[in-house]
C-alpha positions in Angstrom: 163.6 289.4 65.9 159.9 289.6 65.5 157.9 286.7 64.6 154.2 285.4 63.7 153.2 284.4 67.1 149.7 282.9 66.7 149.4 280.5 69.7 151.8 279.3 72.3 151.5 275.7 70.8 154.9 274.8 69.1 153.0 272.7 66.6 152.1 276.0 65.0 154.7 276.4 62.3 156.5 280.5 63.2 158.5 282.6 60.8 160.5 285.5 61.7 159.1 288.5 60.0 161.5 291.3 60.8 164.4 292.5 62.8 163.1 295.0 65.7 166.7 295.8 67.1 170.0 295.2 66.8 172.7 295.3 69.9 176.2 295.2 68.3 179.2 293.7 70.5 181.9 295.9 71.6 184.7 293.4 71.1 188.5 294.5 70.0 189.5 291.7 68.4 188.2 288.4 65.9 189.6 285.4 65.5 190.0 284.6 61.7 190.5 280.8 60.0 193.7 280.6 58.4 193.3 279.3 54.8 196.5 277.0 55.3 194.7 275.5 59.1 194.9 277.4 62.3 193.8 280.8 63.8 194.6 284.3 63.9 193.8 287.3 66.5 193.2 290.7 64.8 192.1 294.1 65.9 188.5 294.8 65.1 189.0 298.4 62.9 185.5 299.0 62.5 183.1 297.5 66.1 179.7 300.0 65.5 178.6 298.0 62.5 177.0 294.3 62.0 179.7 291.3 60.6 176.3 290.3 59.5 173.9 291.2 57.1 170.3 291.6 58.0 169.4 288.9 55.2 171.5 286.0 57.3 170.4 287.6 60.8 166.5 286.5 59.3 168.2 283.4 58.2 169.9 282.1 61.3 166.0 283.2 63.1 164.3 281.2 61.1 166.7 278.6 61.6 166.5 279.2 65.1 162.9 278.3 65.4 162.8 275.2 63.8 165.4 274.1 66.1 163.5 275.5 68.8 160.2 273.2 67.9 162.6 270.6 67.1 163.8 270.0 70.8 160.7 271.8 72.5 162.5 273.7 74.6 165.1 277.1 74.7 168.5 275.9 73.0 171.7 277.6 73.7 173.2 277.7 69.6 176.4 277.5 68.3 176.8 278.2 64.5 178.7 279.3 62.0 178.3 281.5 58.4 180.8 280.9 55.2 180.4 281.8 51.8 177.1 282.6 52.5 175.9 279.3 53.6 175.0 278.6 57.5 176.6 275.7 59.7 175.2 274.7 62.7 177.9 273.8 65.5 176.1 272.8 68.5 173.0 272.8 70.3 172.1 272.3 73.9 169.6 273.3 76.4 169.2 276.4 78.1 169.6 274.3 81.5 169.2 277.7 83.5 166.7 279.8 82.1 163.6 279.6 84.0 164.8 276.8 86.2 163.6 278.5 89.8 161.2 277.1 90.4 160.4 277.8 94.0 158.3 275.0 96.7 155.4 277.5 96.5 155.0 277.3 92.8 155.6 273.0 92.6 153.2 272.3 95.6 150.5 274.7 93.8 150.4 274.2 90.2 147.9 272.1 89.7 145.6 275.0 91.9 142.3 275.7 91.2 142.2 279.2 90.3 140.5 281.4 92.5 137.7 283.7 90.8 137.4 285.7 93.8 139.2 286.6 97.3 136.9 284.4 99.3 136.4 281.1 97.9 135.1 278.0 99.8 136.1 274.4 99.6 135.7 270.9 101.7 137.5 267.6 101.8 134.5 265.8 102.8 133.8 262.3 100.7 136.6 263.2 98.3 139.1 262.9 100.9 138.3 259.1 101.4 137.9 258.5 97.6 141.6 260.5 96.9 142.9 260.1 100.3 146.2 262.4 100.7 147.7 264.4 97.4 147.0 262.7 94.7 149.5 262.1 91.9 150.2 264.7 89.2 148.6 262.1 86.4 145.5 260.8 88.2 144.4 265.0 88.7 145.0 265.1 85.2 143.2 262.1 83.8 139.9 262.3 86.0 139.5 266.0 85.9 140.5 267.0 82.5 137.1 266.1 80.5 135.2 269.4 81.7 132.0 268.9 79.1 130.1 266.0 80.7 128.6 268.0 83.5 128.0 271.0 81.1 126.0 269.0 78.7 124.0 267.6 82.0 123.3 271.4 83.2 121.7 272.0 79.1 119.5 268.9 79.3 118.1 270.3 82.3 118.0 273.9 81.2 120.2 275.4 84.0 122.9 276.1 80.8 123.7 277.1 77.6 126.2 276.5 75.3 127.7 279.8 76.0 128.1 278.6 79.6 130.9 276.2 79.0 134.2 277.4 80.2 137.3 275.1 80.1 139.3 276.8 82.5 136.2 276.3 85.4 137.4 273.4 87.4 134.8 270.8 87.7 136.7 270.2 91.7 138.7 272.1 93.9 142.5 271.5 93.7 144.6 272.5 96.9 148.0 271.0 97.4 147.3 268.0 94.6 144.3 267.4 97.2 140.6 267.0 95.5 138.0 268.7 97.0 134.2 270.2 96.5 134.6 273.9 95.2 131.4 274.9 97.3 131.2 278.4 95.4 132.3 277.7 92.2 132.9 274.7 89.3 130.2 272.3 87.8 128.9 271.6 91.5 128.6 274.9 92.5 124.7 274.5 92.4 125.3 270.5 93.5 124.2 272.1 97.5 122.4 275.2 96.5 118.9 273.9 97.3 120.2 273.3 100.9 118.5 273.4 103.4 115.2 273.8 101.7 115.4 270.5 99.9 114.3 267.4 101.8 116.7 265.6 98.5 119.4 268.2 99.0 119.4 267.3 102.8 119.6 263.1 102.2 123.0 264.3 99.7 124.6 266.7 102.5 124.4 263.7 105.2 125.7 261.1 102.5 128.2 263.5 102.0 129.1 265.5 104.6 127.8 263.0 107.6 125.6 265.9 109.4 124.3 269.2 108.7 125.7 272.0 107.7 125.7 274.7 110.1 128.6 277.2 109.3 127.1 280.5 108.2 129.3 281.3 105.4 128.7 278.4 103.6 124.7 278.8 104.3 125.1 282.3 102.7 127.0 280.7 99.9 124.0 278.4 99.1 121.5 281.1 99.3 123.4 283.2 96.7 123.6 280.4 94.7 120.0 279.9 94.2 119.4 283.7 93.9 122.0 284.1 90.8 120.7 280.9 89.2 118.8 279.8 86.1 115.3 278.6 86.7 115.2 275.4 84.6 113.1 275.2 81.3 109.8 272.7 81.9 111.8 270.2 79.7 114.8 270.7 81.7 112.0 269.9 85.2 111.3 266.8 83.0 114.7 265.6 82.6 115.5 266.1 85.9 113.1 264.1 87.4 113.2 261.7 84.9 117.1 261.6 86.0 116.0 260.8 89.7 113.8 258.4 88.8 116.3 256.7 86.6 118.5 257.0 88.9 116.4 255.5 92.0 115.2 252.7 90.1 118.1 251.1 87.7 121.1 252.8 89.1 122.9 249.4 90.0 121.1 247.5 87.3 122.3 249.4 84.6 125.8 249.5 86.4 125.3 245.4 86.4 124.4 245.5 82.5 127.3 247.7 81.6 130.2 245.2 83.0 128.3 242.3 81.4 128.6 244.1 78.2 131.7 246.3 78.0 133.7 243.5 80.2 132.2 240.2 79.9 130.0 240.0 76.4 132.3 242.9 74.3 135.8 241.9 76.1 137.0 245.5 76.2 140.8 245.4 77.5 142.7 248.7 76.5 146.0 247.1 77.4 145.0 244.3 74.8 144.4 247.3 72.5 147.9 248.9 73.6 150.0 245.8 72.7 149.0 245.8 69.5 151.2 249.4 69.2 155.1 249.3 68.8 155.6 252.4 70.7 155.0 255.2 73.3 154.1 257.7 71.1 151.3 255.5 69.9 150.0 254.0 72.8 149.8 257.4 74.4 147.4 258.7 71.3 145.7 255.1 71.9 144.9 256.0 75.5 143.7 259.3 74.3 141.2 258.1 71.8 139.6 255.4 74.6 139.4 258.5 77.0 136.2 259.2 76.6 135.0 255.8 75.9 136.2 254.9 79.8 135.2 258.5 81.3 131.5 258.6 79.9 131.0 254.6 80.9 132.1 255.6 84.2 130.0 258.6 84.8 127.3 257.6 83.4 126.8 254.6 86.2 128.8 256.1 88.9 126.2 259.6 89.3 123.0 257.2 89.1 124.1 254.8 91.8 125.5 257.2 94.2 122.6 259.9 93.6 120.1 256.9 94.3 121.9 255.4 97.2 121.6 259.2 99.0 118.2 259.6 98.0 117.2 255.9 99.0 118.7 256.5 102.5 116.7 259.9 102.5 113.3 257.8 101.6 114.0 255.4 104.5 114.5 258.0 107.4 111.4 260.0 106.3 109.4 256.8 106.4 111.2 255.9 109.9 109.9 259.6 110.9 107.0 259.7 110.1 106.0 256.8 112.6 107.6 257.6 115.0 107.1 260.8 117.8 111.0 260.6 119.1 113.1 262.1 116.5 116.2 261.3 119.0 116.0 257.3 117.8 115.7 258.0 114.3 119.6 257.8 113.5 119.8 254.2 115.7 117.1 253.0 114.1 118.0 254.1 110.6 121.5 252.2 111.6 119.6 249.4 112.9 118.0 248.6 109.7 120.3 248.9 107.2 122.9 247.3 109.2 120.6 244.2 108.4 121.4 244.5 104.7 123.1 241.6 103.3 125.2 241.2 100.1 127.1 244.2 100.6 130.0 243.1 98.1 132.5 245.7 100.3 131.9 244.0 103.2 133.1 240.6 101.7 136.4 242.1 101.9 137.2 241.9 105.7 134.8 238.8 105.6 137.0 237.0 103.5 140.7 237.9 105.0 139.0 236.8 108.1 138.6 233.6 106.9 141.9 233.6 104.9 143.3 233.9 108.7 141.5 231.0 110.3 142.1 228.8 107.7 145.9 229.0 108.0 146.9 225.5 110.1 150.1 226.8 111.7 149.7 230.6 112.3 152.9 230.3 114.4 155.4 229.6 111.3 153.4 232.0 109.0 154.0 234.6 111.5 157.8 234.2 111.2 157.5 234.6 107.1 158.1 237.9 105.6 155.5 239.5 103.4 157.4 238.0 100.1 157.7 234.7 101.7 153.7 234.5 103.0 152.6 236.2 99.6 154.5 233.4 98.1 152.9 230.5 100.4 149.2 231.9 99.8 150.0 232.1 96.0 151.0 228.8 95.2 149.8 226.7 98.3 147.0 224.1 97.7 145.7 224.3 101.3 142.5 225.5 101.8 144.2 228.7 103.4 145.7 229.6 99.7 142.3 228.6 97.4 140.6 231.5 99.8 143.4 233.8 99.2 143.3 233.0 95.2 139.4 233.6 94.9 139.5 236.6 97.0 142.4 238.0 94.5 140.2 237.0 91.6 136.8 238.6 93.5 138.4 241.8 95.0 142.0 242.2 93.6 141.3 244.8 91.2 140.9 247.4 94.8 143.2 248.7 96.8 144.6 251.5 98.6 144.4 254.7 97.2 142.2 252.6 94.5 141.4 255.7 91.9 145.2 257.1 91.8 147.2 254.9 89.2 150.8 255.3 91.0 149.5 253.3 93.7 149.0 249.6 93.1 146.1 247.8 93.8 146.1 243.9 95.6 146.4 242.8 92.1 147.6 244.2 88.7 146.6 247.9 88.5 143.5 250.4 88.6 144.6 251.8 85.2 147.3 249.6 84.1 147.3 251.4 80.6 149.2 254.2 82.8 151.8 251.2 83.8 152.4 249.8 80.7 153.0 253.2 78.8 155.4 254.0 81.7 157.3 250.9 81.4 157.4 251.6 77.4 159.0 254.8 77.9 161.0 253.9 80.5 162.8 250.8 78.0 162.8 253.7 74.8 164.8 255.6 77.3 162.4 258.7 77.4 161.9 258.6 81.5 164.7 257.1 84.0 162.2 255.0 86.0 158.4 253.7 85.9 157.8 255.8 88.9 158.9 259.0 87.2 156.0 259.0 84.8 153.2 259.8 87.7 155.2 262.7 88.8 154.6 264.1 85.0 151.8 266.1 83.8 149.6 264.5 80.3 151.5 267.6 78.5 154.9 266.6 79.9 154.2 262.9 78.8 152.9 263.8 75.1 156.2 266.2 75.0 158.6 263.4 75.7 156.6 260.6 73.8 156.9 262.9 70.7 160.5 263.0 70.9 161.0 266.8 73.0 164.2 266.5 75.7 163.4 269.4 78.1 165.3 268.9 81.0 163.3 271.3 82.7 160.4 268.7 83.0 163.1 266.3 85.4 163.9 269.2 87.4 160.3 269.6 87.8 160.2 266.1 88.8 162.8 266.0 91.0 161.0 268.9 93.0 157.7 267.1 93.0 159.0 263.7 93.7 161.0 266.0 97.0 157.7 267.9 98.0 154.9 264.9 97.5 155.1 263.3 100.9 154.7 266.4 102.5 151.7 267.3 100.3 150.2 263.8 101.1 150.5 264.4 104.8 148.5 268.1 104.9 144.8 267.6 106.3 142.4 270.5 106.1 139.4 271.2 108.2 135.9 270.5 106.9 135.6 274.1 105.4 138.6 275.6 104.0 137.9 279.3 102.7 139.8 282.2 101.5 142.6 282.5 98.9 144.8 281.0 100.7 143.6 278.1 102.2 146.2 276.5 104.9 146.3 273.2 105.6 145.6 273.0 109.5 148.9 271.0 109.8 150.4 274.4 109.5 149.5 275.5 112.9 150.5 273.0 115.5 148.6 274.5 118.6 145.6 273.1 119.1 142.9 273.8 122.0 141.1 270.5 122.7 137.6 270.7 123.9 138.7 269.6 127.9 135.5 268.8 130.5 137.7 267.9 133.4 141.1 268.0 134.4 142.4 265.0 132.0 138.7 264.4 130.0 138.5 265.2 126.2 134.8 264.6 124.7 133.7 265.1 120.8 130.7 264.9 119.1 130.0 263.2 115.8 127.3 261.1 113.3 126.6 258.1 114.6 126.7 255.0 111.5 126.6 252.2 113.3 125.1 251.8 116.8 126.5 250.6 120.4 128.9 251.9 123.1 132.2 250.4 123.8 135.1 251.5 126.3 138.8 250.8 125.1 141.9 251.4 124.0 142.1 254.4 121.2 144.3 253.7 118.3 145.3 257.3 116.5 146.3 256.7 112.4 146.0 259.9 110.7 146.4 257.4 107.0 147.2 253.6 106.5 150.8 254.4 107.1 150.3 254.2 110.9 147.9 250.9 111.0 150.4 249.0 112.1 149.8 250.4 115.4 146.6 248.9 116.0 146.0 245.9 118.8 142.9 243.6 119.1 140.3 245.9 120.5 141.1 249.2 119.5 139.0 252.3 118.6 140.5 253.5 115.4 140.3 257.2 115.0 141.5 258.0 111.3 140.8 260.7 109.4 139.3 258.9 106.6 139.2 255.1 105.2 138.7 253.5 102.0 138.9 250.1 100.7 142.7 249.6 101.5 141.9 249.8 105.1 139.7 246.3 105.1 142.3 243.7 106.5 142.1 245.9 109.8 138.4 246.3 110.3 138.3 242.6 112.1 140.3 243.4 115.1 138.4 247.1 115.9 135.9 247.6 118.5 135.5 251.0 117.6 135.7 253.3 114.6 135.8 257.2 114.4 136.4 259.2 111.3 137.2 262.9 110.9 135.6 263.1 107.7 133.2 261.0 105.6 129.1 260.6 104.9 126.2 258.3 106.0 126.8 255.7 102.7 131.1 256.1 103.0 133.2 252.7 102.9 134.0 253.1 106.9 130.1 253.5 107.9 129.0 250.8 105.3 131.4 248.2 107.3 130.9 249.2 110.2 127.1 248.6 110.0 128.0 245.0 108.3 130.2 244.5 111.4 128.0 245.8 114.0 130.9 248.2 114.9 130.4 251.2 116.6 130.9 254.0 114.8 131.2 258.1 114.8 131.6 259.8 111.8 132.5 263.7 110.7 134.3 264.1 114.4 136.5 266.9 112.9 139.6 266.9 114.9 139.6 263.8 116.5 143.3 262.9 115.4 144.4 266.0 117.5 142.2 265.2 120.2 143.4 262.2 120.9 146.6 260.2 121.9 147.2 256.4 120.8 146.6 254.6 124.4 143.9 256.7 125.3 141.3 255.0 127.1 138.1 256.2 125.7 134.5 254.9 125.9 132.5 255.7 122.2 129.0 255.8 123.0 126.4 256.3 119.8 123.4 256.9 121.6 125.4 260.3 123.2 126.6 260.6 120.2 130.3 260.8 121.5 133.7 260.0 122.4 135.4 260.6 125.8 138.7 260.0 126.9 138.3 258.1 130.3 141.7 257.4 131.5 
């Protein structure tokens, strides 16, 4: 059958418009209904010609696709034709047609596509803000508004309208793992100026933690600014006006927004979601506050970051210029703003650290489990539990893994519009579990909330849901390039840079100055913390927020990955921890029990013993 095939959106409404060929069954004999009840077998006479006329074949086609949008998915039919009117008998999914899908195809679905055969992309800062593989809904919901940074590029006259192109990724996807597409996307030109740009250069160290020296992704920047727009004079305007802004009332603004959208307007969405009866509604609810959340959040999130590089580029080229050594500009840049105060992170590891004292008999609350001691520190009036209570109030909205919405935060959730839909569909019966829903992609969700059963998305799941912890333990090296793009976790041989018989030594950024000789804890993610003694060097290959209640027992902190104004440097320098950062490879490197001595006037680490 031939139909009107506009789109591949089963909204459209399809009609079959002809019969294109017709494949007649060779069987010898037909079962007929007896008109007294019962069956009979006789011998097909005549088996080159239709038992159907071509008027019913369009029929039952027609028929067909309605059913087809009905369920959303392939039906196998069952139906039956008397006296010219059409019965329909049964129909179920097509549970085996395309149902293969392979590992290769679930762990890479959500891939950025690959414009060319050499294509260049980093984990550094994204891998501390989505640490691991992030969930199939949190790629979705952060990365699906591609417009923002295009309307950006046209106030600055780097774009046109004709330059917008959904299917550019604004980030690099590899293994549901976020990354900076250094050669293509939105940020393509984010680095281009490098190294020429003094600004360009304060960004690379906020976000890379050292210069960049690999020569394909030098070439990559100089090609960049060679195919390039030159901006309009108004778009030279804007742009500076943007730095400006962005240098001066960043935070402010960020401050004024809360007070408004949060304290003055009383924006909840979950509020908003209550007020709907069912999934299919509070799914088109989240939809419509989209934007609303996105644009708030960008619009404060750029300006603060962008000023806090370019501040931190400000204060070294002051330091510079009066000073002849170049060699103590790094320690004393790390001396001064280690003297900053009110750093609301910090509080976080300030205030557990307190929570700890303040606990009378540390003995017995030892012995509790987690349940029990949550329980005690809940609903305690010591002063032990009014610490723990404030802090929840102050800091519970963060967490580990704070941006991806399957993972819960210390209190309620990050996005806990995601929750509550999940739970909603979960009691209509549309998902087995809450957890299922952040192993679903938006489409998958809007299919089941509008009433599709395709039990090819639960196969899908049940894949995912199998392949996800082995997604969330691949980490990459600083520059991935290529269309293929390996993990390094693929290759377990490793040659570690040896001095002597026994001696390892790396290099890396110092954050946070001082030298300290100890025992070396190895935790390639949080899952391994609870390895760490008093006194350890933590070598991780990122941290975020989540990490906080551990930062009070290091003596030493050394990252694989991460920039000058990342969560780990920023407490570090409020702890006066020494600190390394962008020591690619350290996790290999080194063993837990090492004895190393970190030293951030070498600029190193160096197994000792």
């Amino acid at each position: 059958m031939s139909t009107n095939i506009e789109s591949n959106s089963l909204s459209k409404r399809r009609h079959i418009i002809g019969i294109e060929s017709k494949v007649i069954g060779k069987k010898n004999t037909l079962i007929r209904l007896l008109e007294n009840g019962g069956t009979v077998e006789e011998e097909v006479i005549d088996n080159n010609n239709c038992c159907i006329s071509d008027e019913d074949l369009l029929r039952l086609g027609d028929i067909g696709l309605q059913i087809h949008k009905h369920y959303g998915n392939a039906r196998d039919i069952e139906w039956g034709l008397k006296g010219g009117q059409i019965f329909m008998l049964q129909s179920r999914p097509v549970t085996n047609l395309d149902n293969s899908y392979t590992d290769y195809e679930i762990m890479h679905e959500l891939d950025t596509a690959h414009p060319t055969e050499f294509e260049i992309y980093s984990r550094s800062h994204w891998g501390e803000n989505f640490p691991g593989a992030s969930s199939w809904i949190c790629l979705q919901w952060f990365w699906a508004n591609k417009n923002d940074f295009i309307r950006q590029g046209i106030a600055f006259g780097m774009n046109i309208e004709e330059d917008y192109n959904p299917f550019m990724e604004k980030m690099a996807i590899q293994y549901n793992q976020v990354m900076w597409n250094m050669s293509g996307g939105v940020f393509a030109d984010f680095f281009a100026d490098y190294p020429e740009s003094k600004q360009t250069q304060a960004v690379v160290l906020a976000m890379f933690g050292h210069h960049i020296d690999d020569k394909d992704v030098l070439q990559m920047f100089k090609q960049k600014r060679l195919d390039r727009k030159n901006p309009t004079f108004r778009g030279k305007i804007n742009r500076l006006y943007d730095l400006i802004h962005s240098l001066l009332f960043g935070p402010k603004n960020l401050i004024k927004t809360k007070e408004e959208t949060i304290e003055k307007n009383r924006y909840d969405l979950v509020d908003i979601l209550k007020q709907k009866s069912n999934s299919k509604d509070i799914f088109n609810t989240i939809l419509d506050n989209r934007f609303f959340i996105y644009n708030t959040a960008l619009k404060n999130h750029g300006p603060c970051s962008m000023g806090s590089s370019m501040k931190g580029g400000i204060l070294k080229a002051v330091l510079a210029s009066g000073s002849d050594n170049s060699d103590n500009i790094e320690s004393d840049y790390n001396l001064m703003i280690s003297s900053a105060t009110n750093v609301i992170s910090a509080e976080v590891p300030n205030i557990l650290r307190e929570i700890a004292k303040s606990i009378k008999d540390k003995q017995w609350f030892r012995q509790l489990s987690d349940e029990e001691a949550l329980q005690v520190l809940t609903t305690g009036s010591d002063e032990s539990s009014q610490k723990f209570r404030y802090f929840i109030e102050r800091h519970g909205h963060r967490g580990y893994r704070e941006l991806d919405p399957m993972y819960k935060p210390w209190k309620g959730n990050p996005l806990p519009c995601f929750w509550y839909l999940a739970q909603q569909m979960t009691n209509e019966g549309l998902i087995p579990s809450v957890d299922t829903f952040f192993y679903l992609t938006i489409t998958e969700v809007e299919a089941l909330c509008n009433g599709q059963r395709d039990p090819l998305i639960f196969s899908r799941v049940r894949q995912r849901r199998r392949l996800y912890p082995r997604m969330d333990k691949y980490k990459f090296e600083e520059f991935i390039k290529g269309p293929e793009m390996k993990p390094r976790n693929f290759e377990d041989r490793i040659i570690l840079p040896v001095l002597t018989s026994g001696m390892v030594q790396m290099t890396g950024t110092p954050v946070s100055n001082g030298s300290v000789k100890a025992r070396v804890c190895v935790s390639e993610d949080i899952t391994e913390a609870d390895n760490i003694q008093p006194g350890d060097i933590l070598i991780t290959y990122s941290t975020d927020i989540g990490w906080s209640p551990y930062f009070p027992l290091l003596s030493g902190i050394i990252t694989e990955i991460g920039g000058t104004i990342s969560h780990g440097a920023v407490i570090a320098r409020e702890y006066g921890i020494p600190s390394l950062i962008a020591v690619e490879g350290a996790c290999r490197a080194f063993r837990t029990g090492d004895i190393c001595l970190l030293d951030t006037k070498t600029q190193t680490i160096t197994k000792v013993e």
